[in-house]
N, CA, C, O and CB atoms as a CASP TS submission, in Angstrom:
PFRMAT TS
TARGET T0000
AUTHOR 0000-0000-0000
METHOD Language model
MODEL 1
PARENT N/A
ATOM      1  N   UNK     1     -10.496  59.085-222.298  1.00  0.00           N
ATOM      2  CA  UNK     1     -11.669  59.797-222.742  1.00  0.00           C
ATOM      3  C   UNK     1     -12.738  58.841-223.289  1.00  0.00           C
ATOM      4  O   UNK     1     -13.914  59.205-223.289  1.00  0.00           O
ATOM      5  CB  UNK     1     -11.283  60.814-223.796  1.00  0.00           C
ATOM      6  N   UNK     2     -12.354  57.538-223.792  1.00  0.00           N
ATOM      7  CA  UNK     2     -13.549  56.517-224.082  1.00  0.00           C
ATOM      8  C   UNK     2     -14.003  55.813-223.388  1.00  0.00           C
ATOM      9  O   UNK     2     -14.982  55.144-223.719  1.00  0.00           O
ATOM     10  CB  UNK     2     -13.449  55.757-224.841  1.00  0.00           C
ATOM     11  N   UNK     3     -13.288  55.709-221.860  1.00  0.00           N
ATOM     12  CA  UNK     3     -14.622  55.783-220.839  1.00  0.00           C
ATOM     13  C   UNK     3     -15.437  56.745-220.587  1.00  0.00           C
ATOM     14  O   UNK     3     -16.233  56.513-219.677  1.00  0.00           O
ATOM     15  CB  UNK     3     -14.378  55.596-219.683  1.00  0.00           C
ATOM     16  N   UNK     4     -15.489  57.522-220.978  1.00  0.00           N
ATOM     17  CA  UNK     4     -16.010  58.682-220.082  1.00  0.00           C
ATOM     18  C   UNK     4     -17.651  58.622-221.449  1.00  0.00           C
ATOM     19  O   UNK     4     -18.772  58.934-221.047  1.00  0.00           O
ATOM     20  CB  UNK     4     -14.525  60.645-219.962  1.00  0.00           C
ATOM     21  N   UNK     5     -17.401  58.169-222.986  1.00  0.00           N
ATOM     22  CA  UNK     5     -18.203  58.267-223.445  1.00  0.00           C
ATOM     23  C   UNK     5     -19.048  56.793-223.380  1.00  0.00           C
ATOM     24  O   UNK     5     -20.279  56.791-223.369  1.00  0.00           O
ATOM     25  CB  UNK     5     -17.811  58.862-224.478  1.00  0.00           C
ATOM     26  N   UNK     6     -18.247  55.536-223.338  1.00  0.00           N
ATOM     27  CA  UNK     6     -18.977  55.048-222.638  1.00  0.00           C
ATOM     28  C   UNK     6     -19.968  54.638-221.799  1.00  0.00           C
ATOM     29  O   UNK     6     -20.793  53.735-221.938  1.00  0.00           O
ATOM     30  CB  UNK     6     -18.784  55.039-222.587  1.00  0.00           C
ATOM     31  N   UNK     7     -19.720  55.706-220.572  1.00  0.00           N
ATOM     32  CA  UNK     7     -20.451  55.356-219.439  1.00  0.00           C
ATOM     33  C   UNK     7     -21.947  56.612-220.188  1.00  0.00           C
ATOM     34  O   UNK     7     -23.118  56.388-219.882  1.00  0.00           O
ATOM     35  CB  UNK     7     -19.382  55.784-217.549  1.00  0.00           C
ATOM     36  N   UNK     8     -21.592  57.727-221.054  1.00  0.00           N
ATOM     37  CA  UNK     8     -22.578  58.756-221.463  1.00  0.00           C
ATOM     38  C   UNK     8     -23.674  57.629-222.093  1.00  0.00           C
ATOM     39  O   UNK     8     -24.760  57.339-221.590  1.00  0.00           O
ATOM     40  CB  UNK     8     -21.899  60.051-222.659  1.00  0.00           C
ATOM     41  N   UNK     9     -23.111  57.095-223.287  1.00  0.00           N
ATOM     42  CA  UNK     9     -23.978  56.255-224.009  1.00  0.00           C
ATOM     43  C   UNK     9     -24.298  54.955-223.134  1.00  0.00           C
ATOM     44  O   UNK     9     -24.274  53.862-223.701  1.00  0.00           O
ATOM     45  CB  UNK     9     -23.323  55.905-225.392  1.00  0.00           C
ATOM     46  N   UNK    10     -24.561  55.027-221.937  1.00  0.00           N
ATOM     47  CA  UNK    10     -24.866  53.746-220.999  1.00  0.00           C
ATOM     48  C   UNK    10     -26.183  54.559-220.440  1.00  0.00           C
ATOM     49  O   UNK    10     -27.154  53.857-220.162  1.00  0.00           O
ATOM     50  CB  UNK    10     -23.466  53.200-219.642  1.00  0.00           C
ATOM     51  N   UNK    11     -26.264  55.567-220.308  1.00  0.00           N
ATOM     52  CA  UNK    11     -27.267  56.633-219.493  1.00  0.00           C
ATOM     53  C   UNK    11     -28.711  56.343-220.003  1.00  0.00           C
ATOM     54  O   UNK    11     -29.615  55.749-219.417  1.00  0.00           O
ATOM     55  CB  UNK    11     -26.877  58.381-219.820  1.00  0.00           C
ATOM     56  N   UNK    12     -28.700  56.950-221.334  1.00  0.00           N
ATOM     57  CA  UNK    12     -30.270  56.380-222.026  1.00  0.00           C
ATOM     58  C   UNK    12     -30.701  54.887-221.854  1.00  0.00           C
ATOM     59  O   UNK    12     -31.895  54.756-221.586  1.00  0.00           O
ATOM     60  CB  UNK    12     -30.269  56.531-223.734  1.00  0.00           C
ATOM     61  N   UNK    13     -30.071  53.891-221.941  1.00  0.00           N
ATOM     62  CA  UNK    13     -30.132  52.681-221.779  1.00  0.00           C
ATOM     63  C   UNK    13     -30.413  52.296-220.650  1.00  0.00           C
ATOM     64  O   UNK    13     -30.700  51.099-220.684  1.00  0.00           O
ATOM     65  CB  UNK    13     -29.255  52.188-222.114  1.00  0.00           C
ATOM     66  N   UNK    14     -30.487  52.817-219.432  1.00  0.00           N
ATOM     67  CA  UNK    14     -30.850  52.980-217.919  1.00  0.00           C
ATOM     68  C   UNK    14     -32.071  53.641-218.130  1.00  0.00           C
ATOM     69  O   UNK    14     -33.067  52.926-218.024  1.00  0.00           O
ATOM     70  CB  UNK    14     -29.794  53.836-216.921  1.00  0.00           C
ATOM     71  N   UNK    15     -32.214  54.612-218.352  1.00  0.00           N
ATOM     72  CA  UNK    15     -33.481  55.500-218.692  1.00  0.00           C
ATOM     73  C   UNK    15     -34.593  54.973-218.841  1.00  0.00           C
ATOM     74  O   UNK    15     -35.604  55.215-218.181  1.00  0.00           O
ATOM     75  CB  UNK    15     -33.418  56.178-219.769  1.00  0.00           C
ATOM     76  N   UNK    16     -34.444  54.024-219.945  1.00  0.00           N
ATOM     77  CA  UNK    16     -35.331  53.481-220.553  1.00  0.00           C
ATOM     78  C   UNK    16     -35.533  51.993-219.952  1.00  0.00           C
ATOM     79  O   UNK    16     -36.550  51.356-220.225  1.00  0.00           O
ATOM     80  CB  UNK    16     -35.008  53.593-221.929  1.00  0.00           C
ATOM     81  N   UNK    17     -34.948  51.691-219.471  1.00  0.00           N
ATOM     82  CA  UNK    17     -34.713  50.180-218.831  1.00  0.00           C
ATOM     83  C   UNK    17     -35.401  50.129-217.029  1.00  0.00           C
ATOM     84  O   UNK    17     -35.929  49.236-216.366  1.00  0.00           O
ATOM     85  CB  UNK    17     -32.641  49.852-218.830  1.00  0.00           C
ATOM     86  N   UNK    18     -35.039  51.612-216.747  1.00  0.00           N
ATOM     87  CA  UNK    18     -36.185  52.229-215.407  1.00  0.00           C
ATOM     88  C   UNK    18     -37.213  52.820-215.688  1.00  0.00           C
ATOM     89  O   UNK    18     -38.024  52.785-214.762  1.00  0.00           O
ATOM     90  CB  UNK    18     -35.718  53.251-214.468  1.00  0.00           C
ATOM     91  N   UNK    19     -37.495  53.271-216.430  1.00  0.00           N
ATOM     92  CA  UNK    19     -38.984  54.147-217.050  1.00  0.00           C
ATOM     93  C   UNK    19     -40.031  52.605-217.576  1.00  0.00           C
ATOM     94  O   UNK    19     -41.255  52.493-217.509  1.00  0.00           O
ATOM     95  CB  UNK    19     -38.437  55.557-218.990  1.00  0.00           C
ATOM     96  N   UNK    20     -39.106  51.679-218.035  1.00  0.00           N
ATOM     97  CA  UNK    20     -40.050  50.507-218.541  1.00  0.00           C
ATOM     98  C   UNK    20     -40.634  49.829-217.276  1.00  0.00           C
ATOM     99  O   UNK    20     -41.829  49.536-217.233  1.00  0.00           O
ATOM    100  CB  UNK    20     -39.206  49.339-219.487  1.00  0.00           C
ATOM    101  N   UNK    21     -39.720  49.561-216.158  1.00  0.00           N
ATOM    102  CA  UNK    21     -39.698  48.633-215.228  1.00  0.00           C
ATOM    103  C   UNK    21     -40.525  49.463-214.082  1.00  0.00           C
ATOM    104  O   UNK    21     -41.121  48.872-213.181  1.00  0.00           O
ATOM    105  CB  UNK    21     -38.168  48.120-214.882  1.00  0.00           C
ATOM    106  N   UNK    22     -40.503  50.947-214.208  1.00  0.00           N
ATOM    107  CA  UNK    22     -41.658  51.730-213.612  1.00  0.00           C
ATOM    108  C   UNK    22     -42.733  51.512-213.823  1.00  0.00           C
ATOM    109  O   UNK    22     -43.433  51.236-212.849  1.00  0.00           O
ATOM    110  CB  UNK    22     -41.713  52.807-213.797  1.00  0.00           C
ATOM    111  N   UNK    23     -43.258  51.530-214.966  1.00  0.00           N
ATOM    112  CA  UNK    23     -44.450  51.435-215.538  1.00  0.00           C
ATOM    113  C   UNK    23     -45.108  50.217-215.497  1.00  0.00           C
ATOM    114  O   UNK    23     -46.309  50.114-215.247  1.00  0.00           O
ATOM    115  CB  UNK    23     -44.364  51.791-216.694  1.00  0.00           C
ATOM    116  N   UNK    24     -44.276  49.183-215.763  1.00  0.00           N
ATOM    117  CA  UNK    24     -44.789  47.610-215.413  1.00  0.00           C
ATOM    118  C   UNK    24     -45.321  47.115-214.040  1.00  0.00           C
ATOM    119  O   UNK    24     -46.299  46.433-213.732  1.00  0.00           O
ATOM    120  CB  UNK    24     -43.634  46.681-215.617  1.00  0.00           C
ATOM    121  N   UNK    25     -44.175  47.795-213.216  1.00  0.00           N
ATOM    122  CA  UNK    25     -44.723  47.908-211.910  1.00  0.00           C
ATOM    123  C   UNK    25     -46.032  48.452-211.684  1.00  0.00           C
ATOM    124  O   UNK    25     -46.924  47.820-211.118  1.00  0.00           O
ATOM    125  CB  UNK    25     -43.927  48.602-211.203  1.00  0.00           C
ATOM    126  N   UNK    26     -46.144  49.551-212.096  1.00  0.00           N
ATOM    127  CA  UNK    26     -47.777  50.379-211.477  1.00  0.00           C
ATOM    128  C   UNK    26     -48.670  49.750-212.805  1.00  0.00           C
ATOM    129  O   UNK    26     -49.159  50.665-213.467  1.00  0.00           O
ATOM    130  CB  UNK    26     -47.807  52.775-211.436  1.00  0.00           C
ATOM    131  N   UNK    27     -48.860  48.926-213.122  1.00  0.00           N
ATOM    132  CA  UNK    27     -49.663  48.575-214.440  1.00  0.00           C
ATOM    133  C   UNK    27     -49.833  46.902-214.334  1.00  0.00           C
ATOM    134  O   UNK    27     -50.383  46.229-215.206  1.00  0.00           O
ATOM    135  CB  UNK    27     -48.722  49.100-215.995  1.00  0.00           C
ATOM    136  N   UNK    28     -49.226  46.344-213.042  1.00  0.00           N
ATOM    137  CA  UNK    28     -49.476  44.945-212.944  1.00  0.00           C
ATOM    138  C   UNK    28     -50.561  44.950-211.871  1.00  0.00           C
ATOM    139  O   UNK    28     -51.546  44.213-211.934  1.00  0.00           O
ATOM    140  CB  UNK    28     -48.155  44.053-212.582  1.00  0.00           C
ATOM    141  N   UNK    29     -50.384  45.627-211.098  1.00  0.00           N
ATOM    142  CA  UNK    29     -51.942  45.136-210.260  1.00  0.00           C
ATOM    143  C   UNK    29     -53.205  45.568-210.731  1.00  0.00           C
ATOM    144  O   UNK    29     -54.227  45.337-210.084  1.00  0.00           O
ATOM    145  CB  UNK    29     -52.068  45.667-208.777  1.00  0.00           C
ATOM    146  N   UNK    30     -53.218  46.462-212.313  1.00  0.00           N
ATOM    147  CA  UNK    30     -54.289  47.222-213.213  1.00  0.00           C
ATOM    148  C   UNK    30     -54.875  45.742-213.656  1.00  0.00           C
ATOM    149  O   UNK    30     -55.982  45.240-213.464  1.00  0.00           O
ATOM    150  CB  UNK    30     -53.609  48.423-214.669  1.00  0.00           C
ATOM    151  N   UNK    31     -53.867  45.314-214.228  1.00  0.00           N
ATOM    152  CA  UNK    31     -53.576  43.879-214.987  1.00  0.00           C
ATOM    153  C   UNK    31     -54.431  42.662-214.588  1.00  0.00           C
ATOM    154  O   UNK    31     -55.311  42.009-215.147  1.00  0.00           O
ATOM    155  CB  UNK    31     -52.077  43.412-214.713  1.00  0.00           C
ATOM    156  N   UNK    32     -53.755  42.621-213.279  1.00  0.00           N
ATOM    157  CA  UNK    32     -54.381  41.524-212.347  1.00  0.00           C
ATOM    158  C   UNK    32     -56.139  41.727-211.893  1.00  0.00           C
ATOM    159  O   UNK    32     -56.985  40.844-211.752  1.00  0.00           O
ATOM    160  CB  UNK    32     -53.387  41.581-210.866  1.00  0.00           C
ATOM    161  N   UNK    33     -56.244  42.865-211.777  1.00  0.00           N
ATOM    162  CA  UNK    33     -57.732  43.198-211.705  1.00  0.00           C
ATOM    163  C   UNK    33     -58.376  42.385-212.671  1.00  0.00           C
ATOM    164  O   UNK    33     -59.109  41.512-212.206  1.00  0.00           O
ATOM    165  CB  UNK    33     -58.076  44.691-211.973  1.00  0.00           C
ATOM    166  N   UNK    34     -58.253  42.481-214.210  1.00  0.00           N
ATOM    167  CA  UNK    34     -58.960  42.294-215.401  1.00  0.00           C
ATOM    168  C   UNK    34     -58.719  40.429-215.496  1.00  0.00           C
ATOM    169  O   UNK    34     -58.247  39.910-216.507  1.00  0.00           O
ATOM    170  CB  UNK    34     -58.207  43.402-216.823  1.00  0.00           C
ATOM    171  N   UNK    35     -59.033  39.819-214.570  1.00  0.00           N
ATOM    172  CA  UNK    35     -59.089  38.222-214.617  1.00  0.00           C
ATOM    173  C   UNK    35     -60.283  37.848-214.397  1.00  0.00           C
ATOM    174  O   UNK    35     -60.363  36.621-214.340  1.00  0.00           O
ATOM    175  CB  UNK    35     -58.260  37.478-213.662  1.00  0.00           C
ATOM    176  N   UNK    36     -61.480  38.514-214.212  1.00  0.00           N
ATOM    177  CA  UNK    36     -62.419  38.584-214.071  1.00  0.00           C
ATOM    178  C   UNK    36     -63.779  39.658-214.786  1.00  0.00           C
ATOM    179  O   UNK    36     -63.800  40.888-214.827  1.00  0.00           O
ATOM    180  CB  UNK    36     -62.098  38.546-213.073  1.00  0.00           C
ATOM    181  N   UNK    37     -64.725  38.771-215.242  1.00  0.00           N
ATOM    182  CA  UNK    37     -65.674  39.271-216.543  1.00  0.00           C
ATOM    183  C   UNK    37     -66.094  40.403-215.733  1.00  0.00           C
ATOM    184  O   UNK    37     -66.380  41.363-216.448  1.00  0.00           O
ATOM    185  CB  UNK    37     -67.080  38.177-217.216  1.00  0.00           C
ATOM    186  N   UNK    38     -66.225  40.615-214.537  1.00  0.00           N
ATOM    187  CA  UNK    38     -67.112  42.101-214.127  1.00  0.00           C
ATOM    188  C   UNK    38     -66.307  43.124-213.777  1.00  0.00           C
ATOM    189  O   UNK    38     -66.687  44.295-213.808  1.00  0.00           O
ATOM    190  CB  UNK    38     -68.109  42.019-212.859  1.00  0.00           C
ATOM    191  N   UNK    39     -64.771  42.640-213.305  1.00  0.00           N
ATOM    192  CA  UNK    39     -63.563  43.565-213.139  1.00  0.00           C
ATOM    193  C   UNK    39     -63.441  44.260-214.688  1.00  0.00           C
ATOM    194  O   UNK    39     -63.378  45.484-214.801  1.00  0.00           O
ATOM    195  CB  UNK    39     -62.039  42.611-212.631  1.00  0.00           C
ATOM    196  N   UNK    40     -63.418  43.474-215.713  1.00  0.00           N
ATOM    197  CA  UNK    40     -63.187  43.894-216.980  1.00  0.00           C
ATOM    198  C   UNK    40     -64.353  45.121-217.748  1.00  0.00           C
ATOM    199  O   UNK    40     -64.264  46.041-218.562  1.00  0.00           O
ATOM    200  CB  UNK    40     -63.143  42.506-217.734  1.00  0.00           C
ATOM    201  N   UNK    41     -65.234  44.589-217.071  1.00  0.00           N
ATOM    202  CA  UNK    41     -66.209  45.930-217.480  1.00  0.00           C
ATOM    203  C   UNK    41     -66.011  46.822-216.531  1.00  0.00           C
ATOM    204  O   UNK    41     -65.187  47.526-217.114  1.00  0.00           O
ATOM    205  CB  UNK    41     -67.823  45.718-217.563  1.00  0.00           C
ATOM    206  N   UNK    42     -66.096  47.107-215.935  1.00  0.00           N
ATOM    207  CA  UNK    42     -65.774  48.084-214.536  1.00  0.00           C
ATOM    208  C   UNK    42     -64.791  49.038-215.600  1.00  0.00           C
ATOM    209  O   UNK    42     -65.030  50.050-216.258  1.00  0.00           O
ATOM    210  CB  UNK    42     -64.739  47.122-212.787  1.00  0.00           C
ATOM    211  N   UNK    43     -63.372  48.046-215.390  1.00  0.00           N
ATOM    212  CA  UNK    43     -62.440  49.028-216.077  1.00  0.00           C
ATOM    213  C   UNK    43     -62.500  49.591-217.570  1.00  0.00           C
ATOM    214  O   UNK    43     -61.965  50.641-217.925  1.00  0.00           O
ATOM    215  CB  UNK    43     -61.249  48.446-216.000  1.00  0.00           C
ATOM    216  N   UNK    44     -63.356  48.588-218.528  1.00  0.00           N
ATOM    217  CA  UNK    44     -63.701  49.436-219.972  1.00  0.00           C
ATOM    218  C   UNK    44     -65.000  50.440-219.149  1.00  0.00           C
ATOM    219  O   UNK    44     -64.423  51.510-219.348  1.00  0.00           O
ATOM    220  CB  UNK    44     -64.446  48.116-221.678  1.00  0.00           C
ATOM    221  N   UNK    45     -65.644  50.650-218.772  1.00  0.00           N
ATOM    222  CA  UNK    45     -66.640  51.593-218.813  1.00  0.00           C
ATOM    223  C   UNK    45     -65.857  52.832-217.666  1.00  0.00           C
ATOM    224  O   UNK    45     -66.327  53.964-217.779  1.00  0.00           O
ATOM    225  CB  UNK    45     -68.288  50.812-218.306  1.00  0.00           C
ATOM    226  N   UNK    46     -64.883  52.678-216.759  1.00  0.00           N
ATOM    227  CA  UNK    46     -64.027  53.567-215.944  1.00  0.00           C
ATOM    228  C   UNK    46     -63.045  54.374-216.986  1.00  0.00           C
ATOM    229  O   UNK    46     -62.782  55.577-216.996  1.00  0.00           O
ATOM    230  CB  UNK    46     -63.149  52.651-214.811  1.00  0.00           C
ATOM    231  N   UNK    47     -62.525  53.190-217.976  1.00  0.00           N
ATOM    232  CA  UNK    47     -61.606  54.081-219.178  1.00  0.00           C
ATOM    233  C   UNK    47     -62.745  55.048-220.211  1.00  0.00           C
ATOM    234  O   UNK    47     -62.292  56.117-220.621  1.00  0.00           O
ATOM    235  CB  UNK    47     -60.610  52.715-220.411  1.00  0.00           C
ATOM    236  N   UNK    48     -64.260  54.654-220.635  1.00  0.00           N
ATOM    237  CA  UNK    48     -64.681  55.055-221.456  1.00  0.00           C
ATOM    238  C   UNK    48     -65.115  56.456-220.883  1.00  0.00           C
ATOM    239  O   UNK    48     -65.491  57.432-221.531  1.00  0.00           O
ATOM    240  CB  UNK    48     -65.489  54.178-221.990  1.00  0.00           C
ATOM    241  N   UNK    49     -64.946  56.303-219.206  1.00  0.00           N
ATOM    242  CA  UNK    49     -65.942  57.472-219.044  1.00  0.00           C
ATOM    243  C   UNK    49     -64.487  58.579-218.600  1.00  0.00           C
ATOM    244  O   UNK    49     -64.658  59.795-218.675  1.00  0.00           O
ATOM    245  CB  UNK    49     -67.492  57.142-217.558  1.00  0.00           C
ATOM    246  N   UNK    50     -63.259  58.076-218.201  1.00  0.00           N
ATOM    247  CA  UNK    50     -62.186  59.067-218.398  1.00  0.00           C
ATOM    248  C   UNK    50     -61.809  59.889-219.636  1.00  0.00           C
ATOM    249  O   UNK    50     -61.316  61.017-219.609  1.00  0.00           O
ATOM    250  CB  UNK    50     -61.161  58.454-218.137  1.00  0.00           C
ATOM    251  N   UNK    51     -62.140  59.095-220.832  1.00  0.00           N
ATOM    252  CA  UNK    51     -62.185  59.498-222.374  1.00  0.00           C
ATOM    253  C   UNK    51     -63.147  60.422-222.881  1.00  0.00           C
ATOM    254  O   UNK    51     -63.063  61.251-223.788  1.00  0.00           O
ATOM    255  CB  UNK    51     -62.403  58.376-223.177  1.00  0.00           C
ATOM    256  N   UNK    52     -64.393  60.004-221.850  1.00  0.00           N
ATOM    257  CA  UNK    52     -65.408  61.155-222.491  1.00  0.00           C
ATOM    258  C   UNK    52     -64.948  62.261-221.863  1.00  0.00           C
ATOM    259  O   UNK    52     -64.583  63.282-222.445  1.00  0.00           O
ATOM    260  CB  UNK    52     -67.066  61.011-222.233  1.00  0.00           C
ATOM    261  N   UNK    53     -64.958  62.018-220.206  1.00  0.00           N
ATOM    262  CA  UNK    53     -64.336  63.500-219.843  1.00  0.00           C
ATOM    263  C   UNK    53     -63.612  64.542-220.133  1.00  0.00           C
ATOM    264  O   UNK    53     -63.884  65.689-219.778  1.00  0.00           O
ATOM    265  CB  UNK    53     -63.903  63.521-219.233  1.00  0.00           C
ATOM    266  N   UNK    54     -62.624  64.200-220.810  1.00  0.00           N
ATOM    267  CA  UNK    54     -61.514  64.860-221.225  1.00  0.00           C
ATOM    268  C   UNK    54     -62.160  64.864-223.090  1.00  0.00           C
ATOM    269  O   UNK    54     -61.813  65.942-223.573  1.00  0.00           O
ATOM    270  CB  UNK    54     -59.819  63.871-220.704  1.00  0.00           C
ATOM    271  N   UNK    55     -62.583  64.398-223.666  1.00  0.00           N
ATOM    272  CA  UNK    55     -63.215  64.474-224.613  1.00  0.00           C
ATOM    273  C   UNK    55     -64.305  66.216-224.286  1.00  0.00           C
ATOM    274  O   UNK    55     -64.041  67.327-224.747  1.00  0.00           O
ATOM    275  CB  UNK    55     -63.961  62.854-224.734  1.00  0.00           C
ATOM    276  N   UNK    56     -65.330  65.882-223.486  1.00  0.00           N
ATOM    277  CA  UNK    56     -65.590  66.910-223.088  1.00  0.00           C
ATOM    278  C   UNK    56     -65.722  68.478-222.315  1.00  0.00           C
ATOM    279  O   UNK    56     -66.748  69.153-222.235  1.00  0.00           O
ATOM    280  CB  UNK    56     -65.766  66.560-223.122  1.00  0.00           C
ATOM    281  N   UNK    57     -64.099  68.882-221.683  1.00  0.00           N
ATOM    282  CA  UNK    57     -63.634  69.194-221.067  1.00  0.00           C
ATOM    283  C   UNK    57     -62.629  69.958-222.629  1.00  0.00           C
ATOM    284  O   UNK    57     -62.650  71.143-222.963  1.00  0.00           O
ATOM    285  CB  UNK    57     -63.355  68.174-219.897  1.00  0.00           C
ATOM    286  N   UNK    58     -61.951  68.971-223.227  1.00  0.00           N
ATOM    287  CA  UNK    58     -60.919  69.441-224.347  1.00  0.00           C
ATOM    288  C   UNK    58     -62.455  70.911-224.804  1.00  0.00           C
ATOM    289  O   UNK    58     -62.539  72.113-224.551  1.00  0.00           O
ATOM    290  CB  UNK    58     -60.337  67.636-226.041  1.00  0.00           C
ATOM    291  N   UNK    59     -63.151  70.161-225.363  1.00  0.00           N
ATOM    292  CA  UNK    59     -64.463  70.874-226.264  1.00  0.00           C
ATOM    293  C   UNK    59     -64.845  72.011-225.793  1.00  0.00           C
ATOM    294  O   UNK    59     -65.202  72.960-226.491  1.00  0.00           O
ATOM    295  CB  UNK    59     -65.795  70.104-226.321  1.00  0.00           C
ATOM    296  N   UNK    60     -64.794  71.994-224.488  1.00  0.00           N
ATOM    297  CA  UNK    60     -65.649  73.261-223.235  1.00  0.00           C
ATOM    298  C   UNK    60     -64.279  74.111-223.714  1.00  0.00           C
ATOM    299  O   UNK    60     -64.319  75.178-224.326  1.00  0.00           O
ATOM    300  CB  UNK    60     -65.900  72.759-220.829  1.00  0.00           C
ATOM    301  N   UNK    61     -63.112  73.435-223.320  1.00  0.00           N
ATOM    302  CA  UNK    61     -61.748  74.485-223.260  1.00  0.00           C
ATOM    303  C   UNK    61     -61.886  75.791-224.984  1.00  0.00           C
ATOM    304  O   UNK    61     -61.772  77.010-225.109  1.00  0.00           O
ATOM    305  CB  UNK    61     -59.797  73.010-223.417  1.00  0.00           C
ATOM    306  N   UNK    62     -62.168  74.666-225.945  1.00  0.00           N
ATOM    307  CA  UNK    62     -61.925  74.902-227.584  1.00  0.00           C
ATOM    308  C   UNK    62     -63.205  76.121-227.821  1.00  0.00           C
ATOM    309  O   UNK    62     -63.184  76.899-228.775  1.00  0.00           O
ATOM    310  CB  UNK    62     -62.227  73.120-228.736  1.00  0.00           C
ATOM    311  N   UNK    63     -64.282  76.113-226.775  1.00  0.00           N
ATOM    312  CA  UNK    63     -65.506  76.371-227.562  1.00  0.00           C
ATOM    313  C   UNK    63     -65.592  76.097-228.568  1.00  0.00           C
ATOM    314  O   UNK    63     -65.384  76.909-229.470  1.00  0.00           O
ATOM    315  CB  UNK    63     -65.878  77.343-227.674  1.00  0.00           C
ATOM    316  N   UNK    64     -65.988  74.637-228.821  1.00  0.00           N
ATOM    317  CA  UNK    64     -66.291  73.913-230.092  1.00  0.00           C
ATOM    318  C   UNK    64     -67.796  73.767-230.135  1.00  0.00           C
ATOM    319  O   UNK    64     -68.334  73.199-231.086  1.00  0.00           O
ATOM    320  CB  UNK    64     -65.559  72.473-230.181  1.00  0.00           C
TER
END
């Protein structure tokens, strides 16, 4: 029976060890973009204007 809990408490530790190695993956060629001064604005003014959206979109939803 203490394999069996073993291999349970091995599960999250996979989880998290593929959810990390997911994310690194789709977040290195984001990465690699930003080596360059006009790539880097591109992507702060692409993030600022995803932020307003949903900034303004949340507000429309709230009638604020």
């Amino acid at each position: 029976m203490s394999g069996f809990w073993d291999n349970v408490s091995r599960y999250p530790r996979f989880f998290v060890s593929s959810v990390s190695g997911l994310i690194l993956t789709i977040l290195s060629p984001i990465l690699n973009l930003g080596k360059s001064n006009t790539s880097k604005i591109l992507i702060i003014g692409f993030l600022i204007l995803i932020f307003l959206f949903i900034f303004i979109t949340i507000r429309a939803m709230l009638d604020l």
